[in-house]
Biopython code that builds the backbone (N, CA, C, O; Angstrom):
import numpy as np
from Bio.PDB.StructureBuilder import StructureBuilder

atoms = [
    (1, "UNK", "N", (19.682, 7.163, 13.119)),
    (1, "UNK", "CA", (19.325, 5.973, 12.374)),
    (1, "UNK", "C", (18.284, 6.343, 11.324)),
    (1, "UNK", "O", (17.456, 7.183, 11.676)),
    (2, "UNK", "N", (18.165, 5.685, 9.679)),
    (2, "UNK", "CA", (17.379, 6.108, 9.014)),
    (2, "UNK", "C", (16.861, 5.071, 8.815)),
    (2, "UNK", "O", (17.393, 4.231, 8.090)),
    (3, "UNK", "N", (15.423, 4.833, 9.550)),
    (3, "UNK", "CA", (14.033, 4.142, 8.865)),
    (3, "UNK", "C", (13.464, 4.449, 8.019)),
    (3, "UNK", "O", (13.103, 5.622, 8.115)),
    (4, "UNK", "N", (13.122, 3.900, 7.033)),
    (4, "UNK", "CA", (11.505, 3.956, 5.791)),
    (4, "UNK", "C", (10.519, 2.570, 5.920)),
    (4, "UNK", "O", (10.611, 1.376, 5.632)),
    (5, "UNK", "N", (9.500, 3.501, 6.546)),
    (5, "UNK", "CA", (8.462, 2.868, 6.274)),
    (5, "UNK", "C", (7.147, 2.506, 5.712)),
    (5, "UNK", "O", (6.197, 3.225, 5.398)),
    (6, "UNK", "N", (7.275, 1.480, 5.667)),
    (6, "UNK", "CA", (6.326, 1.100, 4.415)),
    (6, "UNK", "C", (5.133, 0.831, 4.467)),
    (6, "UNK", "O", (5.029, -0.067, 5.302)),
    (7, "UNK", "N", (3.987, 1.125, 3.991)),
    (7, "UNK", "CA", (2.513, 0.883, 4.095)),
    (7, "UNK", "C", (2.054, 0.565, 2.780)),
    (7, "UNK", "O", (2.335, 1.205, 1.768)),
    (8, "UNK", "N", (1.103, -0.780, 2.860)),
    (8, "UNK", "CA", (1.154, -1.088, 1.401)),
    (8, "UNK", "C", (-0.711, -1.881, 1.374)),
    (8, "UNK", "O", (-0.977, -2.606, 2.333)),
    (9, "UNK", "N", (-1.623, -1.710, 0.480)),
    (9, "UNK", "CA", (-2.615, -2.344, 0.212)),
    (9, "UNK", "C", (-3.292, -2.769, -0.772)),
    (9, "UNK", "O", (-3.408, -1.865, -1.600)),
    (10, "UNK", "N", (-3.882, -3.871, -1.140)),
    (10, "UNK", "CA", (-3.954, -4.843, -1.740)),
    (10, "UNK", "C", (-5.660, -5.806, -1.965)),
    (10, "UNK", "O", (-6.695, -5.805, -1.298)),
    (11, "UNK", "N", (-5.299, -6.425, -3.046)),
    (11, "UNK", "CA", (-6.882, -6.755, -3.146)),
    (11, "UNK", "C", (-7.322, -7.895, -2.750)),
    (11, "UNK", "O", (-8.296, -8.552, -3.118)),
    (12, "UNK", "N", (-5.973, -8.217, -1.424)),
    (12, "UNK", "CA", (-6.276, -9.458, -0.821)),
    (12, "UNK", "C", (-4.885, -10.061, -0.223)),
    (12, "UNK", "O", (-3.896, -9.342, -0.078)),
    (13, "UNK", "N", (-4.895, -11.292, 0.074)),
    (13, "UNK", "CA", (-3.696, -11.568, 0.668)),
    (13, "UNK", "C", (-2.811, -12.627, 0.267)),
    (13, "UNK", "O", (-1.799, -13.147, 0.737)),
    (14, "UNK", "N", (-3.538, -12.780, -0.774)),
    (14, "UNK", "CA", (-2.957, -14.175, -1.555)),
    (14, "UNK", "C", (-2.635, -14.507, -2.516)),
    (14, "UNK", "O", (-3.340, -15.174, -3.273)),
    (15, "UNK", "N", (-0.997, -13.977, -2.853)),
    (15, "UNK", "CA", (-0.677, -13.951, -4.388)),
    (15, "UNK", "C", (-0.882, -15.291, -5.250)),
    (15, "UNK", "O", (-1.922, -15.305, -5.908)),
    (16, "UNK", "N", (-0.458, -15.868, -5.300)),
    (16, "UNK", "CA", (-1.466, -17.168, -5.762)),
    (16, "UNK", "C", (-2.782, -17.400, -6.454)),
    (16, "UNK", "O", (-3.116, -18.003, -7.474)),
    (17, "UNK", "N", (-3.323, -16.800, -5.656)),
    (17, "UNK", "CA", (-4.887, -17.015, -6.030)),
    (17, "UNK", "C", (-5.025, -15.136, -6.854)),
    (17, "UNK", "O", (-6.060, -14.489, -6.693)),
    (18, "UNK", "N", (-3.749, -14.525, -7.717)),
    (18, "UNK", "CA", (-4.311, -13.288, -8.041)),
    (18, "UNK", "C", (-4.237, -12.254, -7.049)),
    (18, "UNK", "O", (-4.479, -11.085, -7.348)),
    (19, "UNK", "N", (-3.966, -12.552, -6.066)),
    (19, "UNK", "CA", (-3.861, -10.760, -5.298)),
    (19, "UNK", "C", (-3.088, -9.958, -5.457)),
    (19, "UNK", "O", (-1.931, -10.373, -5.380)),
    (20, "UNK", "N", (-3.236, -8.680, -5.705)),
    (20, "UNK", "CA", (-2.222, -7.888, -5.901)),
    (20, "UNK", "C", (-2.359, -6.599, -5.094)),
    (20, "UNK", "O", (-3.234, -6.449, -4.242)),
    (21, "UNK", "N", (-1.415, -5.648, -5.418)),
    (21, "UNK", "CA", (-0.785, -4.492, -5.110)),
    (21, "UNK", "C", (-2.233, -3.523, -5.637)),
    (21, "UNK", "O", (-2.793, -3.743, -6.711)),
    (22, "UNK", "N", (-2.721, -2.346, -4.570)),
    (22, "UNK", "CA", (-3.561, -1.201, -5.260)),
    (22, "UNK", "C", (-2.573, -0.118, -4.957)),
    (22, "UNK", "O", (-2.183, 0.597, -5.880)),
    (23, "UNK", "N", (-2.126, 0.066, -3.701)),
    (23, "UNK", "CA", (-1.382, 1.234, -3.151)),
    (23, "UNK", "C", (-0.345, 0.863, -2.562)),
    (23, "UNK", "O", (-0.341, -0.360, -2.419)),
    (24, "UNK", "N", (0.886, 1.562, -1.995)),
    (24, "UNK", "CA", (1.946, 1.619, -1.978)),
    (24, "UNK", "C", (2.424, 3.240, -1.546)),
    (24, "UNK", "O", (2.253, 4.152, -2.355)),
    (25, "UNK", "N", (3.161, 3.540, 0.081)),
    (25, "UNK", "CA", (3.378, 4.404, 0.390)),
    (25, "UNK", "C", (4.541, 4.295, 1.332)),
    (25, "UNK", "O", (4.452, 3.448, 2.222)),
    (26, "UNK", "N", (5.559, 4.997, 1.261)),
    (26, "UNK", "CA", (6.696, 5.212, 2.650)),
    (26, "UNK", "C", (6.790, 6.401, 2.875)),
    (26, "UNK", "O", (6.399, 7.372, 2.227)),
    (27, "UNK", "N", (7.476, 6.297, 4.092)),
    (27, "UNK", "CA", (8.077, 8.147, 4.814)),
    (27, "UNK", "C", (9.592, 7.654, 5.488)),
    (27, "UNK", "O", (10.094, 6.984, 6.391)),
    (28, "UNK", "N", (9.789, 8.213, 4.741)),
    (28, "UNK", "CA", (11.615, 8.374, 5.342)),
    (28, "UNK", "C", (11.521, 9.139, 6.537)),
    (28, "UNK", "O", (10.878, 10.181, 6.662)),
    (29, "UNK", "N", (12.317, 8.462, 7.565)),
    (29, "UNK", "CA", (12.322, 9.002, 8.962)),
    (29, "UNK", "C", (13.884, 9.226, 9.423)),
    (29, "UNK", "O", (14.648, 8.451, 8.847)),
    (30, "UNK", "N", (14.407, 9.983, 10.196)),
    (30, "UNK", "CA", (15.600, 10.198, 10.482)),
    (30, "UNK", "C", (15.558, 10.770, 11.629)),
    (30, "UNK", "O", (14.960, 11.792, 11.963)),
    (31, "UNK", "N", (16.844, 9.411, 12.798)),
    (31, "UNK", "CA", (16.605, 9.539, 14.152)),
    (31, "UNK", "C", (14.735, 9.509, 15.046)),
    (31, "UNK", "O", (14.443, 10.007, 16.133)),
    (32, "UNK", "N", (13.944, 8.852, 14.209)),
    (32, "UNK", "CA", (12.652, 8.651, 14.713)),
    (32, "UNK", "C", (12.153, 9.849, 14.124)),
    (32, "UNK", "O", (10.962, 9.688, 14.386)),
    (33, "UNK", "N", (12.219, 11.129, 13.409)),
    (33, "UNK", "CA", (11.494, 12.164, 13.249)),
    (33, "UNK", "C", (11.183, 11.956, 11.592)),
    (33, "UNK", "O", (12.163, 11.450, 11.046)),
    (34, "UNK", "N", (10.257, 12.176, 10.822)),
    (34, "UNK", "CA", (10.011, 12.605, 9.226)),
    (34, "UNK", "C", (10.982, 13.312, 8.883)),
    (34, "UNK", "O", (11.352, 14.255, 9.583)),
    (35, "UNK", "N", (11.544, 12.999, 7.792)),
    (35, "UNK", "CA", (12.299, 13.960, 7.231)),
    (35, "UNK", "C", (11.534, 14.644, 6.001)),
    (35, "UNK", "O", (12.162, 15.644, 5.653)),
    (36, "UNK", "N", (10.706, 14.493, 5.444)),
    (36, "UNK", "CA", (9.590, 15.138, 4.273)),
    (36, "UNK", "C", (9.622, 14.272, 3.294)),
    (36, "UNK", "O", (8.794, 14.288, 2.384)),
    (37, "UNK", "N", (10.596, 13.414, 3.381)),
    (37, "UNK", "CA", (10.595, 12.500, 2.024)),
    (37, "UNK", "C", (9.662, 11.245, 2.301)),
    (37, "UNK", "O", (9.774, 10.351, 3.140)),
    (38, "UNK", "N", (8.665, 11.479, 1.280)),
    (38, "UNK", "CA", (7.728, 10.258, 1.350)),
    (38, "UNK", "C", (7.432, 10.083, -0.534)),
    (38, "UNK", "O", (7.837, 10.933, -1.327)),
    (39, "UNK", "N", (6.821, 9.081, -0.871)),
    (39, "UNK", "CA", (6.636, 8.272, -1.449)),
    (39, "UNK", "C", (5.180, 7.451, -1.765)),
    (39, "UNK", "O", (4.872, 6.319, -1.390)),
    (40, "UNK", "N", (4.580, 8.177, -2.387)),
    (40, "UNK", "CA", (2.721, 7.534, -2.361)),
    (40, "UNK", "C", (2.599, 6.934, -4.297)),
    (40, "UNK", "O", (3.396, 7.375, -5.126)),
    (41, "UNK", "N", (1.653, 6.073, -4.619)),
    (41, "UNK", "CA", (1.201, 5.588, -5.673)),
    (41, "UNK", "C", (0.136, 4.434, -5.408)),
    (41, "UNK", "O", (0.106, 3.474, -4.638)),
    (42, "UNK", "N", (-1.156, 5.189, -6.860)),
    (42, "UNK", "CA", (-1.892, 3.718, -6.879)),
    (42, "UNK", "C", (-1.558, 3.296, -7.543)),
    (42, "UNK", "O", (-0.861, 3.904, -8.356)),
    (43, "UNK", "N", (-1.909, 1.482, -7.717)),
    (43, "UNK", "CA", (-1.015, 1.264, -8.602)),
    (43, "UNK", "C", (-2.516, -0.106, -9.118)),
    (43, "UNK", "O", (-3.003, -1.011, -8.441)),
    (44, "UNK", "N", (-2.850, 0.391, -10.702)),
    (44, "UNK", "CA", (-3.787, -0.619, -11.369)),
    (44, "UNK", "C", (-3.942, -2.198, -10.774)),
    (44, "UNK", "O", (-3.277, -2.979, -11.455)),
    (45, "UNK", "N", (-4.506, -2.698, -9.909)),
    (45, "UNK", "CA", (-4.403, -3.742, -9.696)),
    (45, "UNK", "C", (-4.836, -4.905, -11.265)),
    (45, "UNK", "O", (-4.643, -6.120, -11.282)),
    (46, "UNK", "N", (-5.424, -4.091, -12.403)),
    (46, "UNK", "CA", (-5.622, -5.004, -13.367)),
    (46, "UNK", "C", (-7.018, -6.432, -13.395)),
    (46, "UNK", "O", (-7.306, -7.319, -14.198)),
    (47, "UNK", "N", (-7.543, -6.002, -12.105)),
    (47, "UNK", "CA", (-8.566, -6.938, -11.372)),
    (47, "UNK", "C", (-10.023, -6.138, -10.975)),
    (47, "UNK", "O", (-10.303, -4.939, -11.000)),
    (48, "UNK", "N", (-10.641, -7.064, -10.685)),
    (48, "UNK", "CA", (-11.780, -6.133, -9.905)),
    (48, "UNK", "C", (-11.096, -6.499, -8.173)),
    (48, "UNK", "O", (-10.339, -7.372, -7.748)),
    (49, "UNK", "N", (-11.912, -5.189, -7.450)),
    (49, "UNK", "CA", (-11.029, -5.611, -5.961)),
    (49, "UNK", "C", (-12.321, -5.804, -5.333)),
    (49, "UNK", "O", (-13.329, -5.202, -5.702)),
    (50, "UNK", "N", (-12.279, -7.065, -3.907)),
    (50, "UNK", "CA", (-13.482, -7.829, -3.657)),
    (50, "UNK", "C", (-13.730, -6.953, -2.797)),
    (50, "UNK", "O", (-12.872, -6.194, -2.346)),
    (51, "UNK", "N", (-14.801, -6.954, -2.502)),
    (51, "UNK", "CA", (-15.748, -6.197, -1.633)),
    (51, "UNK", "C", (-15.057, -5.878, -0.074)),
    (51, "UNK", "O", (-15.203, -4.888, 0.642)),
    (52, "UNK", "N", (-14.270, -7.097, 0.141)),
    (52, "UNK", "CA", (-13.976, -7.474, 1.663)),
    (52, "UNK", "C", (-12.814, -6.564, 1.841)),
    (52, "UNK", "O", (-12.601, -6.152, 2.981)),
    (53, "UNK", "N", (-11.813, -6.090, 0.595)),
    (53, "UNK", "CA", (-10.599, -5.579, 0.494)),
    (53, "UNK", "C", (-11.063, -3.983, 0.567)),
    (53, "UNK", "O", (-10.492, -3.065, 1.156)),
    (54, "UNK", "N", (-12.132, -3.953, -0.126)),
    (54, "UNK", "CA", (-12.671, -2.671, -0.357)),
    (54, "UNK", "C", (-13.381, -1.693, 1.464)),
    (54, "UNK", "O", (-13.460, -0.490, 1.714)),
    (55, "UNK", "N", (-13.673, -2.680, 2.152)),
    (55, "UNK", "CA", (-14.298, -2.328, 3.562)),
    (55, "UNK", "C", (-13.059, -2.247, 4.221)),
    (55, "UNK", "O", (-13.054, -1.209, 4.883)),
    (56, "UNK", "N", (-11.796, -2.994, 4.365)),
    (56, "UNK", "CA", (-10.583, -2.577, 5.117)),
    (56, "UNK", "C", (-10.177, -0.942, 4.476)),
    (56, "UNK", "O", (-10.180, 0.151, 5.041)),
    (57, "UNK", "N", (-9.897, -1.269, 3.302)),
    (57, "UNK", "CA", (-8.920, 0.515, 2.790)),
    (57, "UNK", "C", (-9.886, 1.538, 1.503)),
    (57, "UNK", "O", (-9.586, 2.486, 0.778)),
    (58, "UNK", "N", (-10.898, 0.883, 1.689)),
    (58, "UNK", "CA", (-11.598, 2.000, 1.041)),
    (58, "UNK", "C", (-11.096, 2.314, -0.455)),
    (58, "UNK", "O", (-11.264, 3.469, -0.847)),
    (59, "UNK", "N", (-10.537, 1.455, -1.262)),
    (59, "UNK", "CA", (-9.932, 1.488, -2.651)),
    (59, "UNK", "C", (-10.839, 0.501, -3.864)),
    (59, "UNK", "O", (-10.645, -0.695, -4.083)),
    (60, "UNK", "N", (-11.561, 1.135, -4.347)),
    (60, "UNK", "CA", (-12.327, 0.178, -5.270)),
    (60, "UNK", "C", (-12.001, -0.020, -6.858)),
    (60, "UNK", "O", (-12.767, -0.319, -7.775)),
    (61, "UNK", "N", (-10.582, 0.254, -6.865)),
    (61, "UNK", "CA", (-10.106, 0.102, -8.249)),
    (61, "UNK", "C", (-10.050, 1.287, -9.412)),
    (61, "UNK", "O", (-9.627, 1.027, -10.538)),
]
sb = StructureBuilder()
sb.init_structure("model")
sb.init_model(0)
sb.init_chain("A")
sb.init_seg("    ")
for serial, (resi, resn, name, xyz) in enumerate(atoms, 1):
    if name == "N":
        sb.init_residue(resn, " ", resi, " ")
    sb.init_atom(name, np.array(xyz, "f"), 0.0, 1.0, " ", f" {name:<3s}", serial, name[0])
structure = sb.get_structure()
């Protein structure tokens, strides 16, 4: 079976109110094991990122 999974962080949780995307990462897995294919980017959130977002993932823009 081939899973990709996804890990993704952000300058908050609430698109609405402006939250967006900083990072963005997967790993392709096959039969439960890595297969090497992964997938990383930051990505400009265009914002300042709040303090509170910044103490979960350590990304300050």
């Amino acid at each position: 079976m081939r899973e990709i999974i996804l890990d993704t962080e952000t300058t908050g949780l609430d698109p609405k109110s402006g939250d967006r995307l900083v990072e963005v990462g997967c790993v392709e897995l096959l039969n439960r094991i890595p297969t090497g294919r992964e997938f990383h980017r930051y990505i400009n959130p265009e914002r300042d990122v709040p303090a509170e977002a910044v103490a979960v993932h350590g990304l300050s823009g």
